[in-house]
C-alpha positions as CSV (number, residue, x, y, z in Angstrom):
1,X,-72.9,9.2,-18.3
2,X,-69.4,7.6,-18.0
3,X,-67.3,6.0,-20.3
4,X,-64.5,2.6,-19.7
5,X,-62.5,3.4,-22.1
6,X,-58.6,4.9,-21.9
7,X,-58.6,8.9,-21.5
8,X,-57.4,10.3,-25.0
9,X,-53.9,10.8,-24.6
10,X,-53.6,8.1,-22.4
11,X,-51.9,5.1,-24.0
12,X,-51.3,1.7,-22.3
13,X,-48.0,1.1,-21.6
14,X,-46.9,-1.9,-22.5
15,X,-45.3,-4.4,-20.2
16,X,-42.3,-5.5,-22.1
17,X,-41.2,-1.3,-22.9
18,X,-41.8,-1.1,-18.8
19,X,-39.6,-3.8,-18.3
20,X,-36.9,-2.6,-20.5
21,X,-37.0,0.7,-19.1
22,X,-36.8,-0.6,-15.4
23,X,-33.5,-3.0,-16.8
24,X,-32.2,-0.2,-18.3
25,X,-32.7,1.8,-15.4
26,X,-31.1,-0.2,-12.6
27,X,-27.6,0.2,-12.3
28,X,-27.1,-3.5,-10.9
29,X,-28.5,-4.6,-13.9
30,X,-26.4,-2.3,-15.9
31,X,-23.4,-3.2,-14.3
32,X,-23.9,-6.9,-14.1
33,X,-25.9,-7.7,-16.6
34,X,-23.0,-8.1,-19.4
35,X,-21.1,-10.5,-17.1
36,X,-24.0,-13.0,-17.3
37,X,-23.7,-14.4,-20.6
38,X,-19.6,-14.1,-20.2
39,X,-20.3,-16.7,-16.9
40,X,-22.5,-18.5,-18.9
41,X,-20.7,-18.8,-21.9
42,X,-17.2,-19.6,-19.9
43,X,-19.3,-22.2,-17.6
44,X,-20.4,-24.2,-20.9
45,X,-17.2,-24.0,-22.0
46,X,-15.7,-25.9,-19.0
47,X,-18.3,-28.5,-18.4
48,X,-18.1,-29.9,-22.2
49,X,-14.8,-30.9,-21.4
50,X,-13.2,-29.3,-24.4
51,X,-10.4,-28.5,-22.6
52,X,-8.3,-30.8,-19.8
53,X,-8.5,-29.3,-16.4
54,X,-5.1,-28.4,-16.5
55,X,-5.9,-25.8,-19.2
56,X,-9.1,-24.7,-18.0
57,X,-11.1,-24.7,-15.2
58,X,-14.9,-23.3,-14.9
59,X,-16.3,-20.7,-12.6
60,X,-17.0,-23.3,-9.9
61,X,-13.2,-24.2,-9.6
62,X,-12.4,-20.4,-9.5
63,X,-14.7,-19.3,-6.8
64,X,-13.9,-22.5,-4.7
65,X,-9.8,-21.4,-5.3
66,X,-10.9,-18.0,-4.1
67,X,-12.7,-18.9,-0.9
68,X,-9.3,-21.4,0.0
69,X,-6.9,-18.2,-0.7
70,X,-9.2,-15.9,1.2
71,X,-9.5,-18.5,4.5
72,X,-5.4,-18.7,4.1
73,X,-4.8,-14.8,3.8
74,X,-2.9,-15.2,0.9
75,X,-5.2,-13.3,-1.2
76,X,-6.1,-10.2,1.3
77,X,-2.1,-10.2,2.2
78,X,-1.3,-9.7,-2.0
79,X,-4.1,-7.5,-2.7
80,X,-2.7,-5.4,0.2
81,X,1.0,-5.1,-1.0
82,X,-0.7,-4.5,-4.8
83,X,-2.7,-1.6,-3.8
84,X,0.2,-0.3,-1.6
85,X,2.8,-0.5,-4.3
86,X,0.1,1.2,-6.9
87,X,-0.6,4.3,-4.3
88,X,3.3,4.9,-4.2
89,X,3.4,4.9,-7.2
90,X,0.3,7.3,-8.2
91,X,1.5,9.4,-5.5
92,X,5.0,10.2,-6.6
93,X,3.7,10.4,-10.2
94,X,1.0,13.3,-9.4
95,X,4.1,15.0,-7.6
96,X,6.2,14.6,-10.9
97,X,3.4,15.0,-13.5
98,X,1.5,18.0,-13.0
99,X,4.0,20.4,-11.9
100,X,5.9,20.0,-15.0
101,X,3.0,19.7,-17.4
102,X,1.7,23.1,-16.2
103,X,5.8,24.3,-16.4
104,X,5.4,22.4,-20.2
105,X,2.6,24.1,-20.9
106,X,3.0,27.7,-19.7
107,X,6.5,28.2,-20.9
108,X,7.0,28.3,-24.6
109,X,10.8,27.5,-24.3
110,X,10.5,24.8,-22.2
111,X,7.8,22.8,-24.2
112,X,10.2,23.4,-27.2
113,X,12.8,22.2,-25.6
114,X,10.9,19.3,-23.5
115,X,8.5,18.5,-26.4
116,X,10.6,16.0,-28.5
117,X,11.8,13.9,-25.1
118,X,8.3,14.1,-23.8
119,X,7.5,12.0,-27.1
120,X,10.3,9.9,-27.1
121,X,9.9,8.6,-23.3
122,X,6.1,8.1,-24.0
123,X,6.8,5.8,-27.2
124,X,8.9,3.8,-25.0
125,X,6.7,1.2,-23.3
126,X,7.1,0.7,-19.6
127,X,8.0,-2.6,-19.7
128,X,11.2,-2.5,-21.7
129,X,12.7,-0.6,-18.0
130,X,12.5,-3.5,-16.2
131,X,15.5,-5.4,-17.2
132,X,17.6,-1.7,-16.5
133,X,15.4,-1.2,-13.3
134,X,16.7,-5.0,-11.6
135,X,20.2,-4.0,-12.4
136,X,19.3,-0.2,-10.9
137,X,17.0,-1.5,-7.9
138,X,16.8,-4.8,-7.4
139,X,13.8,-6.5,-7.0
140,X,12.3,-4.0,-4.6
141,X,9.5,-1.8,-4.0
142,X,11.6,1.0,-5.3
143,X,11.9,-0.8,-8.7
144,X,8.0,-1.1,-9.1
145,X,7.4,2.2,-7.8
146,X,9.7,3.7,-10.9
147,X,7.8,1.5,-13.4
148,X,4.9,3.1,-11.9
149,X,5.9,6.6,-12.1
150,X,7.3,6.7,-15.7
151,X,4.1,5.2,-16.8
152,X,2.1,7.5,-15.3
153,X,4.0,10.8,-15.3
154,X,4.5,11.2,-19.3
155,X,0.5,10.3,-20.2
156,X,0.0,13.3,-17.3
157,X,1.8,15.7,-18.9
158,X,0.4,15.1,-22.0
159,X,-3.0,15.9,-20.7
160,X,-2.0,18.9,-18.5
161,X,-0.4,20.6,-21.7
162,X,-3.6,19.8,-23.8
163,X,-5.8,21.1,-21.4
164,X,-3.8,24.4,-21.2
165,X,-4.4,24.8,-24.8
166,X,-8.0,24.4,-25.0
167,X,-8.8,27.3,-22.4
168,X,-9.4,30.4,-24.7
169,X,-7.3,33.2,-25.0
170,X,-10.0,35.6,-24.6
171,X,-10.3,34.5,-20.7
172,X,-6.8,35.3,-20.3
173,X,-6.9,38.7,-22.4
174,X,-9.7,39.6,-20.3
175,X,-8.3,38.9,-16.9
176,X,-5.2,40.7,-17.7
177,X,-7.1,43.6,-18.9
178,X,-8.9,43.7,-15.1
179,X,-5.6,43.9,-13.7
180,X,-4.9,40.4,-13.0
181,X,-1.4,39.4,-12.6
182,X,0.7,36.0,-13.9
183,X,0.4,34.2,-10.8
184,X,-3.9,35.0,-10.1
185,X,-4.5,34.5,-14.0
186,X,-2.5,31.1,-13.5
187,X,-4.2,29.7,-10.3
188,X,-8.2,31.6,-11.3
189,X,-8.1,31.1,-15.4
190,X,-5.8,28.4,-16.5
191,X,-6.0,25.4,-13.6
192,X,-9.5,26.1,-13.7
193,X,-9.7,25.4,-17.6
194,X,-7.3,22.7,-17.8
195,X,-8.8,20.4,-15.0
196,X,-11.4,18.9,-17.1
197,X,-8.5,17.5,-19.4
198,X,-6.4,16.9,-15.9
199,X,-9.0,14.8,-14.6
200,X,-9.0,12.7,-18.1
201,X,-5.6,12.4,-17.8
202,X,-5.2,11.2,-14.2
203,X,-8.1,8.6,-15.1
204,X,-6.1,7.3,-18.0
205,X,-2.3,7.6,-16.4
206,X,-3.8,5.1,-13.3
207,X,-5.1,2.7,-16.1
208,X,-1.5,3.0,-17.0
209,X,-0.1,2.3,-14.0
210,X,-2.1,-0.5,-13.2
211,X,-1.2,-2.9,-16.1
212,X,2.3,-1.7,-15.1
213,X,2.0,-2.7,-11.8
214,X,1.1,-6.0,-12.5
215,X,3.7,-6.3,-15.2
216,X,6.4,-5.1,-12.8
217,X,4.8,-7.5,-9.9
218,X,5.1,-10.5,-12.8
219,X,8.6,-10.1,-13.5
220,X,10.2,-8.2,-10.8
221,X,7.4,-8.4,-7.7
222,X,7.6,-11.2,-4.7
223,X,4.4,-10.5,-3.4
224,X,1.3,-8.8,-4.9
225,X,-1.5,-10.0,-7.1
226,X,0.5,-10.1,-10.3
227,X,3.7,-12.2,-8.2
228,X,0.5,-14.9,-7.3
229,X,-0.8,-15.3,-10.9
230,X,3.2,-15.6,-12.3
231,X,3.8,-18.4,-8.9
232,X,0.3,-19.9,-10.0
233,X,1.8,-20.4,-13.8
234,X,5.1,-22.0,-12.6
235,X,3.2,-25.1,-10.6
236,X,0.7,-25.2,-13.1
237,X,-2.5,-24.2,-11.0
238,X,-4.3,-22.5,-13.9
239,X,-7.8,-21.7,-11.4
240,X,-5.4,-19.4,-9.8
241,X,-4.3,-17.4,-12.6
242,X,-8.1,-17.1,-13.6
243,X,-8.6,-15.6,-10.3
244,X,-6.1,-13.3,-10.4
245,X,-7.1,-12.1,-13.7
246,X,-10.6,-11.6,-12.2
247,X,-9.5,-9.7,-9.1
248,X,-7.7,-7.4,-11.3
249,X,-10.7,-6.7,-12.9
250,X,-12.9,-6.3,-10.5
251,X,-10.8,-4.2,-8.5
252,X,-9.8,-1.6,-11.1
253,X,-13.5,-1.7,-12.1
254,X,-14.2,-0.8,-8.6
255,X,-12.0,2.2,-8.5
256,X,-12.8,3.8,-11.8
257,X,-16.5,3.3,-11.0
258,X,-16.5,4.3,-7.9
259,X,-13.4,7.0,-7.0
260,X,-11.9,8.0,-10.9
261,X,-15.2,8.8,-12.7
262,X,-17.5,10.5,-10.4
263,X,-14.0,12.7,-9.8
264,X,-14.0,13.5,-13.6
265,X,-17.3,13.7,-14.0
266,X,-17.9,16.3,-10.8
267,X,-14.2,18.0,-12.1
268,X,-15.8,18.5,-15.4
269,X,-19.3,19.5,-14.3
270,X,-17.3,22.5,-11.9
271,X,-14.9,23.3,-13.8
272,X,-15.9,22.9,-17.3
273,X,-17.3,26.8,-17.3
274,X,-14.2,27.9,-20.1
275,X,-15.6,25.8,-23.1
276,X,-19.5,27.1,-21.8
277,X,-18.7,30.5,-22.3
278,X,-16.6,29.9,-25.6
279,X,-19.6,28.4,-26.7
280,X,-22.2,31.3,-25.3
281,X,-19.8,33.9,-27.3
């Protein structure tokens, strides 16, 4: 004899919870799905005429503006000089930044005696260089590039030297005991522990470095994306300075996404063993 009914057990799943689940499962949605009522909301905006075009412009007008720029090159040439400009910059601060935070951190005399500038130089915002940076460098790549590397350099250390102070003595003790000397204990115990905080810090210093870019690119810059948006302002095209602003974040969103934090996240997964065996102790 058989039996229709459900096996015990066995509930029906209800549509809407499968739908959720599938929404909340699907990283396009994820991703995309906060913009929608943003585009909505700003599309409404524009077509109840609020606001006179020459204030604000709607979605339409923007992606129109960015299909002209792109068929000129203008865009693609300014995003190019941008991104150029930015990888000096991160490149020259890496070089700077983590050698001396791991020289900050491992020395006790020269955090005491590095400490109070470190603080000072970080409370001062990147910004407030430019005026002694065009008198310095002109308006030149060099210019940007040290607006870029002070922004990023002093977050960087910061990170390195908190990172160096959250692996456990007892690691160190221990490798010493083995017979480990200064230099292995360095390169085996303390990178190794600090990365995790390293990888924070290098995700947060380029965060840095890309509002100053765009800062520097405003007021100093004669190309790049944040030159086009301050050009855009001056002859009034306000669609233009709404697509910059969306480039910029769409392009950083890209790179953290994509490059910044599946590097912390794998960095962290690796070498995140000194706070699981403080916590197995």
């Amino acid at each position: 004899m058989t039996t229709t009914g459900a096996r015990p057990g066995h509930a029906k799943i209800n549509p809407m919870r499968r739908l959720r689940r599938w929404l909340g499962d699907n990283a396009v949605v994820r991703t995309l799905g906060p913009f929608v009522p943003l585009l909505l909301f700003w599309w409404l905006l524009a077509e109840s005429n609020a606001f006179p075009d020459a204030f604000f412009v709607g979605p339409d007008t923007v992606l129109g503006e960015f299909g002209d720029l792109i068929r000129k090159g203008i865009l693609p040439g300014y995003l190019s000089d941008s991104i150029t400009r930015l990888l000096y910059g991160v490149g020259f601060g890496l070089l700077i930044g983590l050698p001396l935070g791991f020289l900050v951190a491992s020395s006790f005399w020269a955090r005491r005696l590095t400490w109070p500038l470190l603080l000072f130089f970080q409370a001062i915002a990147d910004i407030a260089w430019l005026p002694i940076v065009i008198v310095w460098f002109g308006f030149s790549l060099t210019a940007v590039t040290f607006v870029i590397v002070y922004t990023i350099v002093f977050p960087l250390i910061l990170a390195v030297v908190a990172g160096v102070e959250q692996v456990p003595t007892e690691l160190v003790r221990a490798a010493r005991s083995l017979g480990a000397g200064r230099f292995r204990v360095f390169v085996e115990v303390i990178v190794p522990g600090a990365l995790p905080s390293v990888a924070s810090g290098i995700r947060t210093g380029l965060g840095y470095g890309w509002r100053a870019l765009i800062a520097a690119e405003i007021i100093v810059g004669t190309s790049g994306v944040g030159f086009m948006m301050f050009d855009a302002r001056r002859v009034g095209d306000v669609s233009e300075v709404f697509l910059g602003m969306i480039v910029l974040g769409v392009l950083w969103y890209a790179v953290d996404a994509l490059v910044l934090a599946p590097f912390e996240r794998v960095t962290v997964e690796r070498w995140g063993m000194v706070r699981q065996v403080e916590a197995g102790r």
